[in-house]
Each structure stands twice: as C-alpha cells, then as structure tokens.
N, C-alpha and C positions, 0 to 999 in steps of 0.2 A: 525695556527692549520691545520693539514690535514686534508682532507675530510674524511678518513678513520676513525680519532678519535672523529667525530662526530656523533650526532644520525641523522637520515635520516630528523626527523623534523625538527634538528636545520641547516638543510643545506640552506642556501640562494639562490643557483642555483634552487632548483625545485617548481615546480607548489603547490599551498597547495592539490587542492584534481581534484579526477577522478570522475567523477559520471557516474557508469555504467547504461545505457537506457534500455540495453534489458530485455523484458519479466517484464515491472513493469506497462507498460501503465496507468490507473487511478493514480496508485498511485507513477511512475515516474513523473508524470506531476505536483501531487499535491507538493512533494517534492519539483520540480525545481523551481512552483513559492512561496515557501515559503521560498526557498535560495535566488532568486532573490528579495523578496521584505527584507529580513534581508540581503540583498548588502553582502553575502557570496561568496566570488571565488571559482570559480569550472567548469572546462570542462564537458561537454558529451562526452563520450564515449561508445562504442558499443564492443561486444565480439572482433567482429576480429582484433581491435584496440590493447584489452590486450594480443591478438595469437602473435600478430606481438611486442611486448614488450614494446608497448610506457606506462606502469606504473611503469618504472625505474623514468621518468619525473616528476612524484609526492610523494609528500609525505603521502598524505591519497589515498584512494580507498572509494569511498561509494556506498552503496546497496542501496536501496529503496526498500518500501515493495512490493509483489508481488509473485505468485508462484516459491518456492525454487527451485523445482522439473525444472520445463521450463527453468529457469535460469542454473541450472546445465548440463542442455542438450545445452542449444545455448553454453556454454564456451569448450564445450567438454574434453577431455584431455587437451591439448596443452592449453588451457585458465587457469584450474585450477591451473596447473604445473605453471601459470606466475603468479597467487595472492600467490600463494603459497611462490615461490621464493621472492616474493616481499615484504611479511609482514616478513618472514625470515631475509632475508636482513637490516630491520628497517622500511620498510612503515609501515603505519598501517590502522586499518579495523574498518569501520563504516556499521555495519547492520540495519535499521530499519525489523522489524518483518519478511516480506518472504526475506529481506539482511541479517537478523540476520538468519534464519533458515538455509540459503545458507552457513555460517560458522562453521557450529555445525557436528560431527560423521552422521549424517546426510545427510551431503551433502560434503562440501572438507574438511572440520576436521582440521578446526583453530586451535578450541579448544574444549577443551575433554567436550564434553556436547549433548545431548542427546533430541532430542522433545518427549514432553509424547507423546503415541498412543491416539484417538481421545478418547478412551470408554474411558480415568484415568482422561479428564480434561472438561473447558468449551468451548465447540469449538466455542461458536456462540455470545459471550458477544461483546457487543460494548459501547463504549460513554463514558464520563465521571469519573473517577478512582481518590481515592486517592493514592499516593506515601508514605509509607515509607523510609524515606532517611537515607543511610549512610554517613557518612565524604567520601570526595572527590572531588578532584577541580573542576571537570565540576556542581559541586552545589556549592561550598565557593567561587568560580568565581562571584558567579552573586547573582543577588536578585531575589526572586520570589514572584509571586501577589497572594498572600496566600489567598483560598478559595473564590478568586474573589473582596472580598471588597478591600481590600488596599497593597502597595509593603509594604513587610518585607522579612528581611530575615528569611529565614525559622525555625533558630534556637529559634527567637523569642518566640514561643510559641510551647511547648511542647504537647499541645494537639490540636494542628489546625497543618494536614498534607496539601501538594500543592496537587491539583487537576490538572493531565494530562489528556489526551487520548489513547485509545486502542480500535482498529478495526479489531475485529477476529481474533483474537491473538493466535499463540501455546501457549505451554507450555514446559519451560526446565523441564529438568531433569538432576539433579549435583549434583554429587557423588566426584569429584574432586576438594578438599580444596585448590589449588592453584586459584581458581576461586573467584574473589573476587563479590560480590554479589553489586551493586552498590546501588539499592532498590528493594525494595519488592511492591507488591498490598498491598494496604488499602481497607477499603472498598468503595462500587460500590456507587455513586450517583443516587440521586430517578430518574431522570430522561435518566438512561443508559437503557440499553435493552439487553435481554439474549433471544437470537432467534428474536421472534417477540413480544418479551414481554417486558413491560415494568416494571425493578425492583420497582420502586415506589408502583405501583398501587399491583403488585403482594403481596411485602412486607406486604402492607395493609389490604391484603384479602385473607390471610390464607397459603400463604409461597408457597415452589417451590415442595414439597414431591408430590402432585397428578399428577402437571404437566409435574415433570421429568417420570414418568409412562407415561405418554401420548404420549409426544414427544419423549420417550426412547432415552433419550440424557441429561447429567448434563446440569442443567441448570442456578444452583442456584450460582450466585457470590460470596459466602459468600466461596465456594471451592477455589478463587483465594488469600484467605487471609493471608497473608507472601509467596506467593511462588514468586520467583523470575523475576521480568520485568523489570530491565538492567543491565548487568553484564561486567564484563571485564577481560582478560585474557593476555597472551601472544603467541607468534610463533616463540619460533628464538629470533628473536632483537626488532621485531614489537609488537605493541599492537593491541587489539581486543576490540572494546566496543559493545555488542550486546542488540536493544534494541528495547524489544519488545510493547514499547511505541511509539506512533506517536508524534513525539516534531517537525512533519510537520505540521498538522493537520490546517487549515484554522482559521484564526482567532484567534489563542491559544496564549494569551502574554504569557505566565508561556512556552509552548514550544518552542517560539522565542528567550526565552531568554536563554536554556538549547542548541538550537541551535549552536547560538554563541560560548555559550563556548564550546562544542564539538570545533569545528571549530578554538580552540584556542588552546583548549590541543592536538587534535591528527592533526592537520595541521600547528599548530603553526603562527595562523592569530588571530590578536586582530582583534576586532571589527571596528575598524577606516581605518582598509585594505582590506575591505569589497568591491567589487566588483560596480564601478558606473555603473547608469544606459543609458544604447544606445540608447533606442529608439530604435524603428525598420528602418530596410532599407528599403525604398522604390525603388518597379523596377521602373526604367526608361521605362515603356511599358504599351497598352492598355493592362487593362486582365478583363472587365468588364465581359466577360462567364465563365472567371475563378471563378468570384465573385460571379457573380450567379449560377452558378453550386453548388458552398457552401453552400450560403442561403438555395438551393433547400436539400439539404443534411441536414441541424440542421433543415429546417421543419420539414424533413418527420421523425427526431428523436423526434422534440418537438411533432409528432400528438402521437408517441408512450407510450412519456412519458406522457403526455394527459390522455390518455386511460388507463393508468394503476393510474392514480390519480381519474378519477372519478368511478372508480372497485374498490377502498379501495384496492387496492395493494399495493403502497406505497406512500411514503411523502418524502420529503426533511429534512435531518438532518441539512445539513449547506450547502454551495452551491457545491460542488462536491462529497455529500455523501447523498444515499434515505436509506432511509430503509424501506424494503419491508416485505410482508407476506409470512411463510415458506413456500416454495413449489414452488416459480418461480426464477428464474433464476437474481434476485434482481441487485446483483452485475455487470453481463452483461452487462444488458440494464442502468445501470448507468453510465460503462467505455463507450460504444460506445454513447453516450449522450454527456457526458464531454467534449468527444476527438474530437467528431466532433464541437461538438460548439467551441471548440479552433481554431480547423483548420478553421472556419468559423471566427475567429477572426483576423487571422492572413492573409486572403486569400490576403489581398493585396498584400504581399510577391511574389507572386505564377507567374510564367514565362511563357509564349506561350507552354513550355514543358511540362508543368504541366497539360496541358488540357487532355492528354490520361488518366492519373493514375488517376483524379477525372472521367473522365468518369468509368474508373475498378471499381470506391468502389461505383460509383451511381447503375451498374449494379447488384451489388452484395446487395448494401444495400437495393434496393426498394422489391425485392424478400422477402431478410430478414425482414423488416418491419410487408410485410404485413403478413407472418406465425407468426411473431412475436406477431401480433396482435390477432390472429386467435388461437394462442397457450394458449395465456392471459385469451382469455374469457373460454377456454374450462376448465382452471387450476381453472377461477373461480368460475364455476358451478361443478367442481368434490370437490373443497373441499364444498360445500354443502353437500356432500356426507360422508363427511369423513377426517381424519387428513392425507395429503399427503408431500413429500416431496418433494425435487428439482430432488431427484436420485431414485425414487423407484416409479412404475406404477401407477398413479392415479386408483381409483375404478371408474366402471360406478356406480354402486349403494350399496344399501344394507351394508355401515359400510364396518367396516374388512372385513365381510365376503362376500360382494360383489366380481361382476369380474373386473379384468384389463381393463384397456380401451387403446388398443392397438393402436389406433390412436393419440391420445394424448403422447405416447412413440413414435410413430415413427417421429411426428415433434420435440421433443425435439432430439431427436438421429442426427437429420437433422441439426437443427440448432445449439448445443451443443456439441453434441459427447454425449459418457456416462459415462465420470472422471467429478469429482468435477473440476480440471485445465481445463484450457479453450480448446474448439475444436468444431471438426463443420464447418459449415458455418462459424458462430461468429469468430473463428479462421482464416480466412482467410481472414476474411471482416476486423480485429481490426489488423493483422498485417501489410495490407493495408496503412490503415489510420495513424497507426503507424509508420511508416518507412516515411510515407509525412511528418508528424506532427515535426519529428526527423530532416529533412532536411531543415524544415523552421524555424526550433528553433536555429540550429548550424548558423540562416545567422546573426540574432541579434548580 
C-alpha cells in the first residue's frame, strides 16, 4: 500500500508523538512523568524544533497544560503554520487544558471553538470532578476504577459516573455541531475547591450565592454541570482531542488509564509499545559544586515553602500541586518549588558547564526568595484587612474603603509583572531553570 493511501497514524515510518516543552513548566513536567511512568513514547520538543519541520516525524503532537497565550507567542507565525499544516496533513492534536486552549479560535484555530470570557464561567475550580461520558474508543478501550472502590467498566452502572481531575480549567464554548462532545462535567466532589474554598464544607453551610458577592467571581461548580471537558474535532485529515481534564494528574489510576488509550487512538501505540525505562546517564565527572549548588537552591525554595505553610497560605493537594489562599501568587511559588526540586534531583546529570547557569538562577533566585518572603507576610496581614486578590492593590486598612498599599503593589510588579501569565523577576528566573531542566531531561 502507498504511503499516500494511508492515515498518518497508520504509518509505521513515524514517531507516535511530539511533546511540545515550551511555556508548560509545572505542568510540562507533571505531564512528562506521568508519560514516563505509563512507559508512553514520546519526544520533547521545543517551538524551534516545529519552525524547523521536524513534526512531519510524528504522528501525534501534544500540549500540556500551561499559558495558551505564551505558548502562542514562543510558536510565532512560522510555528503555528507547522501544527497547522501538520494536523492538515493527518497528524493529529492532543491538548491538555492551556494545550487545549492553544487549539481553539483562540489561539491557532484547529477547531471552531471558542473559550468562555472569565465573568460567563468558573475560573478557579480545582480537584476532583465527575465525568459524564459518551460512546468512544478512548473510553470502550479501557476500563476505569469507577468512584475509587473497584475497576469496572463504566458502562456498568448507570448511576456511578468516573471521577477525573481538573486544575483551573477554561471553559468552551461550541456552537459548531461537527464537534463531537466526548464528556461533559458531573458534579464536583466534596473535597475539590472553587478559589480557596472548599465545595464540601461550602455545600454544607449555606451554598456559593453570598460568597460569589464577595469574591465577585462564579464560584459555584454546580455552573460546570454538562458543559463540555473533552471534545474532539477534525483539521484537514488530522484529528483534535482537546481536553480540559488532567488524565496527568499524579497518582490518578482512572487518568493513566484514559492516557493510554489517548496514546493508542491518536498515535496509534498499544500499551505494550510503551516506552522502557533508561535510567539516567550518569557523567563521567566530579560535579560535587554542581550538586551542591542544587541542594543550596531546593533549600532556599523549601524555607519559602515553609513560610507560606506555617501563614496558613497554603497546603499540598498531592505532591506537585499546593493550593493556596486567594490573593498570593499560589501557582508560582508552587512551579518554581517543583522545578527546582527536580533539577535538584537530577543534578547529578550536570557537567563542569553547567556551573555558570546554576550559578545565574542562584543569583536571581536568592533576591526572589527573600521579596518573596517579605511579599507573603505583607499579603498576610492585608488580608486582615479585607478580601484581596492576586491582581488588584491590597488595602492598608479600613475594608473596601480603605487605601491602597502601594508597596505591597510595587513588590508584586517586581516580582510578577501585572498579567495573570507569568512575568517578572518569576519570568526570568522559571525560564532559567526551565531551559536547564529541558536539557537534562532530553540526556535520559
């Protein structure tokens, strides 16, 4: 048979899939080792990798979740034009949440679909989610461990839905009936969280009406009930599955297993062709400064993280996800934690070359620390004061009607920028780390 009269999946020359790096940091990382521990094949890849055409070589492309926005800027023109042509062609397109967002009118415009604006949906839901599910093979694949007690397949029981994950998730919006809806939200489990709330306790004690006033923001999960979180589409010759569910998520058997099959249907990899594991390369060289320069580095993150656990700021959800109180910068200081404890994991990897570039993110992070710290306690004595946010001037006193506290704005400006997407200090310091992190992952 020609290769012509083939679908790109069923070709046996190419790779099963691309995994683009850029602009996902936390949540690139969490993705790669929950590919690597489900033994999934899969390259890293970086923007200029797909400028230069190498995702002719594969058959999938995948996102990870992470700011659409940034993502769209690192692929430029000349990047988009190559997914473009690519899922055209017959590759096809795996988004997690900001990789899903990155597909949509949006962003490069897979497919015809739309993110709600922040005021239509719930911006800030996290944790635990039922799925209603429709027919289709990335679910008649596999069996799922329905509500935690035992595996069944899911059709088993009509009134026990699977329980995924979702971590600040958009919202579509699909108006175009060629979109096939793949599931919808169920409802939220007691123990998810909408901002800094937990649905449980809330549900219990009088419902979301006073506190969406408060926080002037939806907040109530009960808004995400059938609206759509994973869908799929077409481009051309390729498919699109966009899905605003974490089926990475740490620990998740019911996401490992939905993994797979992704990985089956649009790369065309059973599960038994799953990627073994290498072990790392160890250099042939002393780098015991190199080592310690790390150490010294997840310190001076664990004394941060420290500080913001004994301030009631936040907790550990699961091991690479805190959840924090509204108003600080939660997500941040969780990515630059994670990354560097990796890079601290891996330092053995690290070459005589390597000693400049950790010395760059020492110099940069010990500054950021300690404002970091100093921004923490200020964040936690203004909301004494008052309901503050991540983006809007804390009060010195007096409620709403108190004044701004202009200093407290100007270390965030510092070390943030003033977008919801990363900037800043943070921004220079995490794409530092990033790009090391990137270079000792591709030696495995």
């Amino acid at each position: 048979m020609k290769r012509n009269s083939k679908s790109k999946v069923q070709d046996s020359k190419l790779k099963p899939a691309a995994f683009l790096w850029d602009e996902s940091f936390l949540w690139g990382l969490m993705a790669y080792k929950s590919l690597r521990a489900n033994r999934l094949s899969f390259d890293l890849i970086r923007s200029d990798d797909i400028k230069k055409g190498q995702l002719k070589n594969y058959k999938m492309l995948f996102v990870p979740g992470g700011w659409a926005s940034n993502k769209l800027k690192t692929l430029g023109e000349c990047g988009i034009n190559e997914i473009k042509k690519f899922v055209n062609n017959g590759g096809n397109y795996l988004g997690f949440c900001g990789g899903a967002g990155l597909a949509t009118l949006d962003g490069i415009g897979l497919l015809n679909i739309k993110r709600k604006p922040t005021k239509e949906r719930v911006p800030s839901f996290s944790g635990r989610i039922h799925l209603n599910i429709n027919e289709h093979p990335i679910w008649d694949t596999c069996k799922i461990q329905d509500a935690g007690y035992k595996i069944q397949d899911y059709h088993a029981s009509e009134n026990s839905l699977p329980i995924f994950h979702a971590w600040w998730p958009s919202q579509f919006s699909i108006e175009d009936k060629n979109i096939k809806k793949l599931a919808a939200y169920g409802d939220a489990l007691s123990d998810s969280f909408s901002s800094d709330l937990n649905v449980g306790d809330v549900e219990a004690n009088g419902g979301w009406a006073e506190l969406e006033n408060i926080y002037n923001i939806n907040l109530d999960p009960g808004r995400l009930l059938n609206e759509p979180a994973v869908v799929e589409g077409t481009y051309g010759k390729g498919k699109a599955i966009l899905s605003l569910i974490h089926f990475d998520t740490p620990d998740d058997a019911n996401g490992a297993v939905v993994l797979r099959s992704l990985w089956e249907y649009l790369a065309g990899l059973k599960p038994e062709q799953g990627m073994q594991n290498k072990g790392h390369r160890i250099k042939n060289i002393e780098n015991n400064e190199n080592q310690s320069l790390c150490s010294m580095l997840y310190a001076l993150c664990q004394d941060l993280i420290a500080l913001g656990i004994r301030n009631f700021l936040w907790f550990w959800r699961n091991p690479m996800l805190l959840q924090w109180r509204r108003g600080v910068r939660g997500l941040e200081y969780c990515t630059l934690y994670v990354m560097i404890r990796e890079l601290s994991a891996v330092s053995h990897q690290l070459s005589a070359g390597d000693k400049e570039k950790l010395h760059k993110i020492k110099k940069l992070l010990m500054p950021f620390t300690e404002k970091a710290k100093q921004l923490l306690i200020l964040e936690r004595h203004a909301m004494q004061n008052g309901h503050i946010t991540p983006l809007s001037p804390p009060l010195l006193r007096g409620g709403w009607g108190g004044d701004y506290d202009p200093g407290i704005q100007k270390i965030r400006t510092e070390l943030f920028g003033n977008s919801k997407s990363h900037g800043g200090l943070f921004k220079e310091l995490i794409n530092d780390v990033d790009d090391m992190l990137y270079s000792l992952i591709k030696q495995r």
